[in-house]
C-alpha positions in Angstrom: -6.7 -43.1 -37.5 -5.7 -39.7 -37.1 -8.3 -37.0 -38.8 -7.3 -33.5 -39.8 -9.8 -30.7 -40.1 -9.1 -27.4 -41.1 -7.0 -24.6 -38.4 -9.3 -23.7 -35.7 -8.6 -20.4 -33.0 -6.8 -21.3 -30.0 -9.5 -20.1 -28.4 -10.9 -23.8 -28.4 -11.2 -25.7 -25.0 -13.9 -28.4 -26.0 -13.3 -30.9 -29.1 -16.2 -30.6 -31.9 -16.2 -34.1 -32.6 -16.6 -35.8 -29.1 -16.9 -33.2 -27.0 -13.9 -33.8 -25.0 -12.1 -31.0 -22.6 -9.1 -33.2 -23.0 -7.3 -31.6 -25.6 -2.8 -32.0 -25.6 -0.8 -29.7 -26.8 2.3 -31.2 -29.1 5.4 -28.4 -29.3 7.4 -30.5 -31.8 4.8 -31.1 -34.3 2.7 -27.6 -33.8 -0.6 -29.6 -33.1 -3.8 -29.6 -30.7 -4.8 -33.3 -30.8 -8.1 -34.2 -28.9 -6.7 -37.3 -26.5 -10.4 -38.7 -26.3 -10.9 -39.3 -30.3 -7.5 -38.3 -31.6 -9.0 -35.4 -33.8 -6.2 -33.0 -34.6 -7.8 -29.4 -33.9 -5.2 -27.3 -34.6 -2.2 -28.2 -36.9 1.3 -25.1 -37.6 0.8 -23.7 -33.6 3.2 -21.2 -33.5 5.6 -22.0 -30.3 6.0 -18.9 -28.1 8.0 -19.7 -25.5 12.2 -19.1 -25.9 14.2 -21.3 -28.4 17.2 -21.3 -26.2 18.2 -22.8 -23.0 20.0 -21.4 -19.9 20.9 -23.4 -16.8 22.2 -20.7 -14.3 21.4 -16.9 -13.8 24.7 -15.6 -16.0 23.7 -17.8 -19.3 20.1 -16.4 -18.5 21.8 -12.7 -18.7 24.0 -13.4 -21.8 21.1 -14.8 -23.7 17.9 -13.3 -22.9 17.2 -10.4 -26.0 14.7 -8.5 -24.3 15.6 -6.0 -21.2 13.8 -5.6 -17.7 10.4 -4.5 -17.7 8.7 -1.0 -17.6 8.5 0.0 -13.5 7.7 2.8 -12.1 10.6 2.9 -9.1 12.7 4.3 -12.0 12.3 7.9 -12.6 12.3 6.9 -16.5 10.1 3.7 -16.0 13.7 1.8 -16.7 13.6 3.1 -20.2 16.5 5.2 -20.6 20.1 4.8 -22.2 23.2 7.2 -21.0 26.1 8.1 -23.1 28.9 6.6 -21.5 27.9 5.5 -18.8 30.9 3.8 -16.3 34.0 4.7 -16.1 35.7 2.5 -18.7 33.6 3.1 -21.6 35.0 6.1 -23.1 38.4 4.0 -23.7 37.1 1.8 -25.8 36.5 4.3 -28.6 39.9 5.9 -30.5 41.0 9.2 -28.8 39.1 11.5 -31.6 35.9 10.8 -31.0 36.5 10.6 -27.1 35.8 14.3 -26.8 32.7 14.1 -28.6 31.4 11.4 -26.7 32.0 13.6 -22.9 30.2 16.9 -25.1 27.5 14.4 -25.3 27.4 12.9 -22.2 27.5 16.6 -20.6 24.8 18.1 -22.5 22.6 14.6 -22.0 23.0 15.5 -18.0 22.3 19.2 -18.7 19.0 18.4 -20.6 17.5 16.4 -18.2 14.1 17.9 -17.3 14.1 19.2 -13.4 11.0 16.5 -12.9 13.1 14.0 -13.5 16.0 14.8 -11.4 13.6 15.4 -8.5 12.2 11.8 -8.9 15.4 10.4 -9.6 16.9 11.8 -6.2 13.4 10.9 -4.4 12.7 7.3 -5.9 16.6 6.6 -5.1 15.8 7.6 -1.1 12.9 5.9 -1.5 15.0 2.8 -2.4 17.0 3.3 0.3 14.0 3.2 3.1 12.1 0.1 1.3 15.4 -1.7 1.5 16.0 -1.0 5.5 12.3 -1.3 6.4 12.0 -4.7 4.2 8.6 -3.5 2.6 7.3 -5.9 -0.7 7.4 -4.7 -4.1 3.9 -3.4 -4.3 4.2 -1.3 -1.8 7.8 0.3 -3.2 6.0 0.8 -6.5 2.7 2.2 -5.0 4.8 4.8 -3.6 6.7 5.7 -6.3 3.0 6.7 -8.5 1.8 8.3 -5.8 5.3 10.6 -5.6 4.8 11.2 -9.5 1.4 12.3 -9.3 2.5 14.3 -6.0 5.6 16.5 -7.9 3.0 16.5 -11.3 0.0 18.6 -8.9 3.5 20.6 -7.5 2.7 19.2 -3.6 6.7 19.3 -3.1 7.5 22.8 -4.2 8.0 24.0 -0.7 9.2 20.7 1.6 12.2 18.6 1.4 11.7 15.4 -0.8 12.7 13.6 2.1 9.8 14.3 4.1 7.0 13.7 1.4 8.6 10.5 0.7 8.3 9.4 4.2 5.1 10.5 4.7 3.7 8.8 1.8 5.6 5.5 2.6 3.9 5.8 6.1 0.3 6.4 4.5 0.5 3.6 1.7 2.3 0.8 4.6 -0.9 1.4 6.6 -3.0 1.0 3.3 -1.3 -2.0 1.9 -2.0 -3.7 5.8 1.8 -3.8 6.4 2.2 -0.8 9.0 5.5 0.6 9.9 5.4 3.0 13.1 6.4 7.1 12.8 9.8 6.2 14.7 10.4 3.3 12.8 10.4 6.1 9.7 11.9 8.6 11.7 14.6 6.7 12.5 15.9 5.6 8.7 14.5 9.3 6.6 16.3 11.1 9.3 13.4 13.3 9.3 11.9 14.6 12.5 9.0 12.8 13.4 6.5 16.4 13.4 7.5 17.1 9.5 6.2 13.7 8.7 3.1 13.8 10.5 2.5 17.6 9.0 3.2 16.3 5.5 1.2 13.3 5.4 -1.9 14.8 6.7 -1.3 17.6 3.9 -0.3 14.6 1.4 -3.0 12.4 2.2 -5.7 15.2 1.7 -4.6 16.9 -1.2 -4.5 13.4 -2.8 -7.7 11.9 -1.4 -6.1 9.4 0.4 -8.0 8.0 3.5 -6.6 5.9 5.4 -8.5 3.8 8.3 -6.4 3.8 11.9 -4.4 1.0 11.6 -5.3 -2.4 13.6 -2.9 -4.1 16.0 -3.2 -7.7 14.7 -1.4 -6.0 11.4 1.6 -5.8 13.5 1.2 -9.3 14.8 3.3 -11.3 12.3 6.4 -8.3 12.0 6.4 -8.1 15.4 6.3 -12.1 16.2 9.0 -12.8 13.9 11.3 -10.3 15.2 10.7 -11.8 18.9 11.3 -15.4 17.2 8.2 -16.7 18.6 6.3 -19.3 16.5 2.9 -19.5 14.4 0.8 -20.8 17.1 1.8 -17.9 19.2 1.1 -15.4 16.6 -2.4 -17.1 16.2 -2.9 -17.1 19.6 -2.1 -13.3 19.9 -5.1 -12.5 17.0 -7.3 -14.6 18.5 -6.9 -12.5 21.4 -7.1 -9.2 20.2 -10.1 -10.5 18.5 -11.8 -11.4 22.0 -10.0 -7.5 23.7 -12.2 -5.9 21.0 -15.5 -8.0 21.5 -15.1 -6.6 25.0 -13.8 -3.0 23.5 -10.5 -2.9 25.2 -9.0 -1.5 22.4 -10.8 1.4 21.5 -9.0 4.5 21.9 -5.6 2.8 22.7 -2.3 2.7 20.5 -2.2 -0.4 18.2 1.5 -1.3 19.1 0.9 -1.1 22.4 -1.9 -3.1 22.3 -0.3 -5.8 19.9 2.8 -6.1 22.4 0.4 -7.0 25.3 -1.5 -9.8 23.0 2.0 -11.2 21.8 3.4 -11.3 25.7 0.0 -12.8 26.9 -0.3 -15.3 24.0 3.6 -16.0 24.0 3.1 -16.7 27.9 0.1 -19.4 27.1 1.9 -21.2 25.0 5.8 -21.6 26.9 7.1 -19.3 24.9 7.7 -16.4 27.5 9.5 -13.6 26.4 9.5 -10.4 29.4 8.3 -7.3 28.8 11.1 -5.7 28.4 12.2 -8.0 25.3 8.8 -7.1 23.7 9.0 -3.8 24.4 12.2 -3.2 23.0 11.6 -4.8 19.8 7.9 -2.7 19.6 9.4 0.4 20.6 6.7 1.0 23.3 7.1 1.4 27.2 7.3 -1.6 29.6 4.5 0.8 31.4 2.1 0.7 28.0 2.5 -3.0 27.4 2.0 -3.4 31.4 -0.8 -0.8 31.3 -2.3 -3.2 28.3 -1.9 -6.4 29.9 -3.7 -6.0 33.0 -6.7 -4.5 31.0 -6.5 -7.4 28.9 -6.4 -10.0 31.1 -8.9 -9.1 33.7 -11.6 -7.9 31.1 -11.1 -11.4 29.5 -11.0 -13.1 32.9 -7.5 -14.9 31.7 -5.3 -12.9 34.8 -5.1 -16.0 37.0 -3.8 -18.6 34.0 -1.6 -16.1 33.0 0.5 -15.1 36.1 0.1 -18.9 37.0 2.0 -19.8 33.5 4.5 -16.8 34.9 5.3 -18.5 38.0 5.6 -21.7 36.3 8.6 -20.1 34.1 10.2 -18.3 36.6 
């Protein structure tokens, strides 16, 4: 037999007659019910969750009453309606209110604050660059605060948008562990590779921002996957950069360059040869700095004769 008591907090994890953590959840009837002694804890559970149904992206659109959340890659944190906004949407209001609504629309673009068309131009470049580099979420959305807070302490005035958006998208990559090299940025900003470096340093202190030198196995995994070389090879790789730094190899020495070597030693080990010049294109180093690497490498770890024997092997 079923007993009731009176409406508890859902706050409740244990049952107070038996003690039970067992406790079900029934939607259609609005009940906790313990399953060990069948006491109903909690009785008129308001349901949270949608009362509709969708079965494909489109019916999700159409149906959903709520819009997207608040983000800060938006210059008005998504928030934001425009008069007229596309080009067939003054049409479908009668001729004499059609003038009224482009008055609107014109003074609604004049009004806008000069904050927020800076951010809107920046966070819309900054788009553009997450999109080509293929950099996660976080890291778009950490950049896009840190650009706020830069125009709000008036770090800007005086460079080109351009350049403090690359910079900080260099500083917060190396933060967030997923480094991107300076002509890696170069390359998509369009920005010469000296502005960046001057505005990040100037960036980075103004804002506090320290930042450790990056570490070649970050570069591991981007790297590995754009040689096409599997995960025992990328394991291999970390495992030896681990061992080049026990011997301090790496001190002192560009993390790409040392993070090519690793991949073309490891990727050697384990039949999965790629040549220097494959790696080096794909890094964006020298066949000389990856050679350079290598031999210190291999002869530091005492590796040099299992290597070029795997060499020969391939050849």
């Amino acid at each position: 037999m079923v007993r009731k008591r009176e409406k508890r907090a859902t706050s409740i994890k244990v049952c107070p007659e038996c003690g039970s953590t067992h406790l079900i959840e029934d939607p259609a009837r609005g009940e906790i019910v313990c399953a060990n002694c069948g006491l109903i804890i909690e009785e008129n559970v308001v349901d949270l969750r949608q009362e509709w149904r969708a079965f494909d992206q489109e019916q999700r659109s159409k149906r959903a009453r709520t819009g997207a959340p608040l983000t800060p890659t938006k210059h008005d944190k998504g928030m934001i309606t425009e008069i007229g906004k596309g080009p067939g949407e003054f049409f479908k209001v009668s001729a004499k209110k059609r003038a009224q609504y482009y008055r609107l629309r014109k003074w609604q673009k004049r009004l806008v604050e000069s904050k927020d068309r800076n951010l809107s131009f920046a966070l819309s470049e900054l788009q553009r660059l997450v999109s080509f580099l293929g950099l996660p979420k976080n890291v778009h959305e950490e950049v896009a605060k840190a650009y706020e807070v830069a125009v709000d302490k008036g770090l800007v005035r005086g460079r080109s948008m351009e350049s403090v958006v690359a910079a900080l998208l260099y500083a917060i990559c190396r933060e967030f562990k997923t480094p991107r090299t300076l002509d890696e940025i170069t390359d998509v900003s369009g920005v010469d590779k000296r502005e960046i470096g001057r505005t990040y340093r100037y960036i980075c202190r103004e804002l506090g921002i320290r930042i450790l030198p990056s570490q070649p196995e970050d570069y591991i995994p981007r790297f590995a996957t754009m040689l096409g070389l599997g995960d025992k090879v990328q394991a291999k790789a970390i495992d030896v950069l681990k061992k080049a730094k026990e011997h301090d190899i790496t001190s002192g020495k560009g993390p790409t360059g040392v993070a090519a070597a690793a991949l073309y030693i490891a990727a050697v080990l384990n039949g999965e040869k790629r040549t220097q010049r494959e790696v080096a294109d794909v890094v964006g180093v020298t066949e000389v700095t990856i050679r350079n690497r290598y031999k210190e490498i291999v002869e530091k770890l005492g590796i040099e004769e299992e290597v070029e024997k795997r060499v020969r092997e391939e050849e």
